[in-house]
N, C-alpha and C positions, 0 to 999 in steps of 0.2 A: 395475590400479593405482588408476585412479579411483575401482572401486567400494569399496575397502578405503581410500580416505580417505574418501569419503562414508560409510562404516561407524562411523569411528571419530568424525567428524566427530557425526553425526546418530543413530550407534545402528543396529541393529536394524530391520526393518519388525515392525510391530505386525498382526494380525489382525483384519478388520474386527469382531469377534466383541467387540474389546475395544476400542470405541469409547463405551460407557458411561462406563468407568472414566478416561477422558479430560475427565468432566465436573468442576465445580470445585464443593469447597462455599464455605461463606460467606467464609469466612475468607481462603483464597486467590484469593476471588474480588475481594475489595474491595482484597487488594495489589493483584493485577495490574490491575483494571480502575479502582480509584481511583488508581493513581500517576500520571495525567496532573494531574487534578485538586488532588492533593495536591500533588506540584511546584510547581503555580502558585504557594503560598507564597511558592515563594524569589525568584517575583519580582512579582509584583501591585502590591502595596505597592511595591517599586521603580519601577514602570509609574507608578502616581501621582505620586511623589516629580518623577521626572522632566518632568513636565507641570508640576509645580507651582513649583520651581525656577527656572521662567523669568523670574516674577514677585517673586521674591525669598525671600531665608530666610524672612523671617516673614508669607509666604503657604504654609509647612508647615502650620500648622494643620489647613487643610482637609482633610488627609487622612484625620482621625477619623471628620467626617460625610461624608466621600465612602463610606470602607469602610464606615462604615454601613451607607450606602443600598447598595453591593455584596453586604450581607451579607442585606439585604431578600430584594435578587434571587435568590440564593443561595434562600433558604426559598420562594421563589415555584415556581422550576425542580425543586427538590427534589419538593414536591408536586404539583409536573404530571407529572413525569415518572414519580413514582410513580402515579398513575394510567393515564399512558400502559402502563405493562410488565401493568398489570393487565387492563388493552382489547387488547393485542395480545402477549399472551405467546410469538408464535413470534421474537420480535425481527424486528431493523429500524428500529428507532427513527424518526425522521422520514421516513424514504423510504418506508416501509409507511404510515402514520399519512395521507400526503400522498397515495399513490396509493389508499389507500380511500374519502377524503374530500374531495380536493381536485382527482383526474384525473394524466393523465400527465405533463403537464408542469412541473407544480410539484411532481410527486416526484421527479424525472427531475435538476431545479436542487435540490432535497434532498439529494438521494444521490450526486448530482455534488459539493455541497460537500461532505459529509460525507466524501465521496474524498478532494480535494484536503488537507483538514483531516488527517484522519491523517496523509499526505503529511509535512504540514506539521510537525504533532507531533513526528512523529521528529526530523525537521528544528530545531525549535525546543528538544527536550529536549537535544538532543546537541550543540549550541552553546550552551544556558545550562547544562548540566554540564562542559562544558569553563572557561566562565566562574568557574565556583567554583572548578575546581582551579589555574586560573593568577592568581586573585584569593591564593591560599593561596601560590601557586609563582609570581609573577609571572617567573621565569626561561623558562617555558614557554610564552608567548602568544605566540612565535612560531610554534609548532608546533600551535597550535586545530584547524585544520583536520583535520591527521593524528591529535589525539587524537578529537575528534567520529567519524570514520569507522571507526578504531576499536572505538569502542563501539557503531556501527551494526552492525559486523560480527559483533562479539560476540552482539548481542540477536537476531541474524538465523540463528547456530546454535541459539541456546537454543530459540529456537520452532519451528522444524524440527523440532529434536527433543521436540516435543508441549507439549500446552497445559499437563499434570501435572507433569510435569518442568520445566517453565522456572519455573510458578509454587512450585514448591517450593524454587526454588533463591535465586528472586527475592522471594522473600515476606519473606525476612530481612533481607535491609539497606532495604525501604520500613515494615517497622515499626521497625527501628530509627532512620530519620529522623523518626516520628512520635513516638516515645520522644524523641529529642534533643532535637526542637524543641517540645516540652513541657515539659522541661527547661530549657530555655533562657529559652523565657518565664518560669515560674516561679523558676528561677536572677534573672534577668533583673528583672521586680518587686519580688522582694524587697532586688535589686542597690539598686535604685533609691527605696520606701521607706526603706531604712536610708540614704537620702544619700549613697550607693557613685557615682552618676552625676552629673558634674561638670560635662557640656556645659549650656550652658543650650537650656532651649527655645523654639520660639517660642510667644507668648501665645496662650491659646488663645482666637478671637472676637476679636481685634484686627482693627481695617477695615483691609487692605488696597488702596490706591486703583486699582492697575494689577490687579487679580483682576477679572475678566468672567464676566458666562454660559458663553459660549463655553471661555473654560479652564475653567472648573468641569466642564464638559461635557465635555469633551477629557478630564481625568485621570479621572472617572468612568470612561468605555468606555474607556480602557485600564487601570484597575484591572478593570475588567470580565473582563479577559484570565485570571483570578484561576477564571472559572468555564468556563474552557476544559476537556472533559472530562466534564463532569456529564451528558451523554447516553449515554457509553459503555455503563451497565450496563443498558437499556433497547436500546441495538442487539446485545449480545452475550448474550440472557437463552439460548439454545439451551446455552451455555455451562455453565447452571449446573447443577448434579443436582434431581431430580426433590423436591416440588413446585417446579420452576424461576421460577415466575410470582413464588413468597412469596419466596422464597430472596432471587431478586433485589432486589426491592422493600426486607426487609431489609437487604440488603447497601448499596443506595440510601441510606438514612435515616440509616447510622454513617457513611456518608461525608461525607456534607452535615455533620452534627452535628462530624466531628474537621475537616474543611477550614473550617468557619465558625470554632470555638477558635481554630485557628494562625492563620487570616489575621487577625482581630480582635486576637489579641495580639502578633502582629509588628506590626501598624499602631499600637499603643499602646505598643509600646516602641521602635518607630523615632521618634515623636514626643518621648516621655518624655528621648529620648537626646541629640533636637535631630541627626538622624544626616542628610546629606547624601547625594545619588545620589551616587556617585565612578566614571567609567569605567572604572578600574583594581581599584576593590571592590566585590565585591555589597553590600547592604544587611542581609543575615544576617551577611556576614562581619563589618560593621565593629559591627554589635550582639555577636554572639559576642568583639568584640575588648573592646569597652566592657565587658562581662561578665565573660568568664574570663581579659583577655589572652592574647596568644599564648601560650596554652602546651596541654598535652595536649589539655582539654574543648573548646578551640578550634577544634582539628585532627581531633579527633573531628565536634562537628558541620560542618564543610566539608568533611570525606569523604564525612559519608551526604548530604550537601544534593549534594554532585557524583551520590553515587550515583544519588538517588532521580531528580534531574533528567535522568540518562541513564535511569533504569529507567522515566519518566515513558511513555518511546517505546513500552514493551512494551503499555502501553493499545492503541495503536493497532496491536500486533500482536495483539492480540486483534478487536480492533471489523472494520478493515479488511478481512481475507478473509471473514469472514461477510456483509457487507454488497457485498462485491463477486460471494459466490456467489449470494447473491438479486439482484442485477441480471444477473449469468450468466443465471438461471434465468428472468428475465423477458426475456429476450436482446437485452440490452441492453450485456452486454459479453464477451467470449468465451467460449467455452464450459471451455475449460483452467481457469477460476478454481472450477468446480464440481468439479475433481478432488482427489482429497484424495491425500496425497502417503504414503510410506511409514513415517509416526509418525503417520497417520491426521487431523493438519492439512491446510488448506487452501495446500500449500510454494508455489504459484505465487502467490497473494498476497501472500505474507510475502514471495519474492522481489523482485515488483514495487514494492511499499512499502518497501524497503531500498534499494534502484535509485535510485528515481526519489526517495527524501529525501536518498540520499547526492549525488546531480547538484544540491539544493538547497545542501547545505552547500558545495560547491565553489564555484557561481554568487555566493550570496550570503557568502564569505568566514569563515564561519562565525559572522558579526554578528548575536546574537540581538536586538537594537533594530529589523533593520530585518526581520525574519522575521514578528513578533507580530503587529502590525498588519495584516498578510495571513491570517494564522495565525486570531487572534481575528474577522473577518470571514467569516470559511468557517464557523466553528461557529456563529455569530448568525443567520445566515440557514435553517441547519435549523431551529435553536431557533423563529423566527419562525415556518416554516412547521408546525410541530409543534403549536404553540401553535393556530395558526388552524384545521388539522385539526381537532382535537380539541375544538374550538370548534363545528364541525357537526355531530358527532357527537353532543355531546350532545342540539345543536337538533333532529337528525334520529332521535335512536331516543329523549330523554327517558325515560332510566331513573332508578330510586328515587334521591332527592338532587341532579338533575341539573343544577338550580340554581346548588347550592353550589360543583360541578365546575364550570361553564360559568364564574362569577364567578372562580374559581381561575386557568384559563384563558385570560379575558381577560384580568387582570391583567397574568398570563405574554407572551401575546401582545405586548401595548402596549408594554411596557419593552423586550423585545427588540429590537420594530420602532425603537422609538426609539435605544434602543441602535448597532441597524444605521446608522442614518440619520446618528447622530450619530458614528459612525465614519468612516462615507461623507464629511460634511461637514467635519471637524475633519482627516483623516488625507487624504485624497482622493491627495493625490502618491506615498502607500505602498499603496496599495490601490486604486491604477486597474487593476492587471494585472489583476484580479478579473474585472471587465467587457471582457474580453480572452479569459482563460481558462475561462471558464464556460460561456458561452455556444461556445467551442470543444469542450468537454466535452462540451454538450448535441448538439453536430451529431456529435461519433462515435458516441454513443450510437443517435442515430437513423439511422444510415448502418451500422451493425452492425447495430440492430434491421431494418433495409431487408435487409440480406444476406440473416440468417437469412429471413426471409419468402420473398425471392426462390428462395434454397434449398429450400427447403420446397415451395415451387409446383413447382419444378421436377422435383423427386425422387419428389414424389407419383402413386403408383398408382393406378387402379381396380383392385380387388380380382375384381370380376367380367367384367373385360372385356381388363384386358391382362394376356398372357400371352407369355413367352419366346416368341422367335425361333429357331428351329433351322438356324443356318449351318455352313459349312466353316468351314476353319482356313490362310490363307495366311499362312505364317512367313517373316521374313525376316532372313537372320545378318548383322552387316555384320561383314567379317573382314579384318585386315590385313595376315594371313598364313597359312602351313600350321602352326598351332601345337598342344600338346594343351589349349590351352583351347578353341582352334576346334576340336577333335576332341571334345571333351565336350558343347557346345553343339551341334554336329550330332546327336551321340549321345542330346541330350536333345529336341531337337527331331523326329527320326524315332517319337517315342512319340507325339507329339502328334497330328502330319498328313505325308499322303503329300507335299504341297504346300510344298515347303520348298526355298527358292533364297536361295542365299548370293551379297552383294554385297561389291565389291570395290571402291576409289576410290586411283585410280592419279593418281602425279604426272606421270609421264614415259612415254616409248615403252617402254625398257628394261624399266624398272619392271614393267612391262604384260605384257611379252611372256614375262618367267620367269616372272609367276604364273601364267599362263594356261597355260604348258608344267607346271610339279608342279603345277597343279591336275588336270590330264588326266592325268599320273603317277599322283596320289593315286588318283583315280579312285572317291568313293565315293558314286556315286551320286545326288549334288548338282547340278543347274543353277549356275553362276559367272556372275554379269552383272557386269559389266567397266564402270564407270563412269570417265570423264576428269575432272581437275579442274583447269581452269587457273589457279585462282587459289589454287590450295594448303589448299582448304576441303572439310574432308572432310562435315561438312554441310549443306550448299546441294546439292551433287548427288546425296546419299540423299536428301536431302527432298523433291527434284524425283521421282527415281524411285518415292520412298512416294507421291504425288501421282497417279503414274500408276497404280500398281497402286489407290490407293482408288476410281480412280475407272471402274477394270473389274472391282472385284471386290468394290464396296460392299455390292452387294442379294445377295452371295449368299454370301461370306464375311467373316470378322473378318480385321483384317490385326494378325498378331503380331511382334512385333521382339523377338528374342534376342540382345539385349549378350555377346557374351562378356567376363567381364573377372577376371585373376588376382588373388588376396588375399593380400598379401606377410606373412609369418610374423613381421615386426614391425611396428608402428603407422610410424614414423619412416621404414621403407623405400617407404612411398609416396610420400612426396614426389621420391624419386630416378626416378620411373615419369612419364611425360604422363597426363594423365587426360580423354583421350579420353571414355572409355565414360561417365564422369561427365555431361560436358557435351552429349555425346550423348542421352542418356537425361531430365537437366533439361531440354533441345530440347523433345523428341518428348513427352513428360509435358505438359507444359505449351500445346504450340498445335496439336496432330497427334490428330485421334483415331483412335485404336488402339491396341493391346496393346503397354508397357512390360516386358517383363521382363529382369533381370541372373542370366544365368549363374555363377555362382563355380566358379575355381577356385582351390582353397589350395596355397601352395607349402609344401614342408616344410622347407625350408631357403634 
């Protein structure tokens, strides 16, 4: 039953033979891997507004040279990070970059944010794509939460079912938001040349007296939020088909180029329009409204803007299992994220990352205002550390033009770090958990990387010096009665060793005294050791008696324990059964050393 809804659900398993053809070229590379990026649109410029709003309508102005200088940054990341994919084409993006040049612990807080940040993505796409559709539907904002998980669920089969197949499916409604909202703007300007826009604006370079540093700083790093994203195609290049280094790099360059257009012309027609943050309307919608009015073109762009905003998430189902199998692989987080699932994805990633963003949108109420700010501080801090990597690298191997990279570089560096700081100090009450959580991050890491080492020492052999041990074989049945599953277990157990004695754990005299009579009836051959148990625990007095025998028969046999136990002919009829041989077996597994094995036997009816 389960495997035929996993079938239908996921498909198919695929051939490892056709894990080629799972790579992506340009085109579907830059949907799925830019639609975090490109998202950011539909709210950036709202990120700003709302900063700026504090101070008054006509402290809107600032939002032109703020996006600006966002759009600076933008071009700065762009060419770092296309040199990054070009230095490190196996991806990884910061956490490779960091652990080459910078050691383990600043890649370690890398690729721990780079975690939490995917995390986050999903988390953040699927509450500001809910926002657009109850800004359209305001009947439905009471149900955010169940539509967000929803569309978690949804994105969480498509990737399952492989990286070719989601991006094919997904690639269409993230160009048709780039289509709209090109539209829009250009609808939209010309709206407003032709004197179609009636709001007034506010002046533009009028002194504001309550506008500070400090908020100028503030709406900057959270329009910042705008280039959440822009490392994804530099952590997921394995991704792309072969030349994979250029592909990507390519695919980098149209992204930067179409998310600097829309964020520059949404920031100049939200001003143009005189358009106010509204908690109740995004900032697309109320431009689309001053535009087309409600009516079709309207409802068109606040579908693909709900769309793209939920498909924003599928970045992070690309980026996140790759970057959690190269911390796998430097064992730093379990081993299961290196497994690649039956459509030839990494499934136990893309589970984890649907998990643990779905547990976000329930915690934080599906409120994207108060997600960002957490959201936008996890990917500034790779960014920083990316920056400064790559900063030694040049210093340190000085190849042709090293110069002009290093200058690139630092630029990159410096803005971020500032960026970071001025998040840190502007936001500090939505981004304390950060210095909570990261540093929590950083101690499983090294407590996993501790396992695996301690594993390793432990398990490892000399090749020329240890050699098997040749012991006997003491078996032991624990049996609760004369049944044919204890007659198949005896029957299995005389193949193994002459040495085989079955126990028995009596509550009562009575009890005691019939077994011990058909057991002498049966008569096949078997030792019966007859255990009492006064407190009604049938394991505390095997364990005592495995106790004894390891400790006469350590140096010169193994001790084996044969579970008998029947396997009911439907799934549901075991819970009508005690499950003894279960708990038995997790026991003995677990703090006893010796040999676990479970007998089956099937009933047929």
């Amino acid at each position: 039953m389960l495997s035929k809804v996993k079938r239908l659900l996921i498909g198919r398993p695929r051939k490892s033979t056709a894990l080629e053809e799972e790579k992506l070229n340009k085109l579907r590379a830059l949907a799925i891997l830019s639609s975090d990026a490109l998202s950011s649109v539909a709210y950036g410029t709202e990120q700003i507004l709302l900063v700026l709003i504090t101070a008054g309508f006509a402290a809107l102005w600032y939002s032109i040279p703020i996006s600006i200088a966002v759009l600076g940054l933008l071009v700065i990341l762009i060419l770092s990070y296309r040199q990054t994919i070009f230095s490190y084409p196996g991806g990884g993006g910061a956490y490779i970059v960091a652990q080459d040049n910078l050691g383990k612990a600043p890649s370690l807080i890398a690729g721990g944010s780079l975690l939490v940040d995917y995390i986050l993505t999903v988390a953040v796409s699927s509450s500001a794509g809910t926002d657009a559709i109850t800004s359209a539907f305001p009947s439905l904002h009471d149900h955010r939460i169940a539509i967000a998980l929803t569309m978690i669920i949804f994105l969480t089969i498509m990737n399952l079912r492989g990286v070719t197949e989601s991006a094919s499916v997904l690639a269409v409604p993230i160009y048709l938001f780039v289509v709209a909202i090109f539209v829009l703007i250009i609808s939209g300007i010309i709206h407003y040349v032709t004197g179609g826009a009636h709001a007034a604006a506010p002046q533009f370079g009028a002194t504001v007296s309550n506008v500070s540093l400090f908020l100028l700083l503030k709406a900057f790093s959270s329009g910042c939020s705008a280039l959440t994203g822009v490392e994804a195609v530099s952590n997921a290049i394995p991704n792309f088909r072969k030349p994979a280094a250029k592909n990507a790099a390519t695919t980098l360059m149209m992204m930067g180029l179409i998310l600097g257009c829309m964020f520059i012309g949404i920031s100049l027609l939200a001003y143009w329009y005189g358009i106010r943050p509204n908690p109740h309307e995004t900032v697309i919608s109320q431009i689309a409204n001053a535009t087309f009015g409600r009516g079709v073109m309207y409802y068109i762009i606040q579908g693909v803007t709900a769309l793209i905003l939920f498909l924003a998430a599928n970045t992070a189902y690309s980026a996140f299992p790759l970057l959690a199998f190269m911390l796998a692989k430097d064992k730093y987080m379990p081993h299961m994220f290196m497994v690649r699932g039956d459509r030839l994805g990494y499934s136990n990633g893309i589970l984890f990352l649907s998990i643990f963003s779905a547990l976000l949108v329930i915690v934080f109420g599906g409120n994207t205002g108060n997600l960002i700010p957490l959201y936008a501080v996890g990917v500034f801090i790779p960014f920083t550390l990316s920056q400064l990597g790559m900063m030694i690298r040049w210093i340190r191997l000085k190849p042709s033009g090293w110069v002009v990279k290093l200058a690139i570089n630092t630029i990159g560096m410096l803005t971020t770090l500032s960026i970071t700081l001025i998040f840190i100090f502007t936001k500090f009450s939505q981004v304390w958990v950060v210095f909570i959580f990261l540093p929590l991050v950083l101690y499983f890491f090294m407590k996993i990387s501790r396992h695996y080492e301690n594993t390793a020492e432990q398990l490892r052999i000399d090749i020329t010096k240890d050699k098997p041990m040749v012991k006997g074989n003491t078996i032991i049945i624990p049996v609760a009665g004369i049944t044919r599953v204890v007659m198949n277990t005896i029957s299995y157990a005389k193949t193994l060793s002459d040495n085989v004695v079955a126990v028995y754990v009596g509550m009562d005299d009575e009890a005691i005294r019939k077994m011990e009579q058909k057991w002498e009836e049966w008569d096949v051959g078997i030792r019966l050791v007859v255990l009492r148990s006064r407190y009604r625990s049938i394991i505390s007095p095997l364990r005592k008696f495995i106790d004894t025998v390891e400790w006469k028969k350590a140096d010169e046999d193994h001790i084996t324990v044969l579970i008998p136990q029947f396997i009911t002919k439907h799934w549901w009829e075991n819970i009508l059964h005690n499950q003894t041989s279960l708990l038995m077996r997790a026991y003995l597994i677990n703090y006893k050393d010796v040999i676990v094995t479970t007998v089956p036997f099937h009933l047929n009816k």
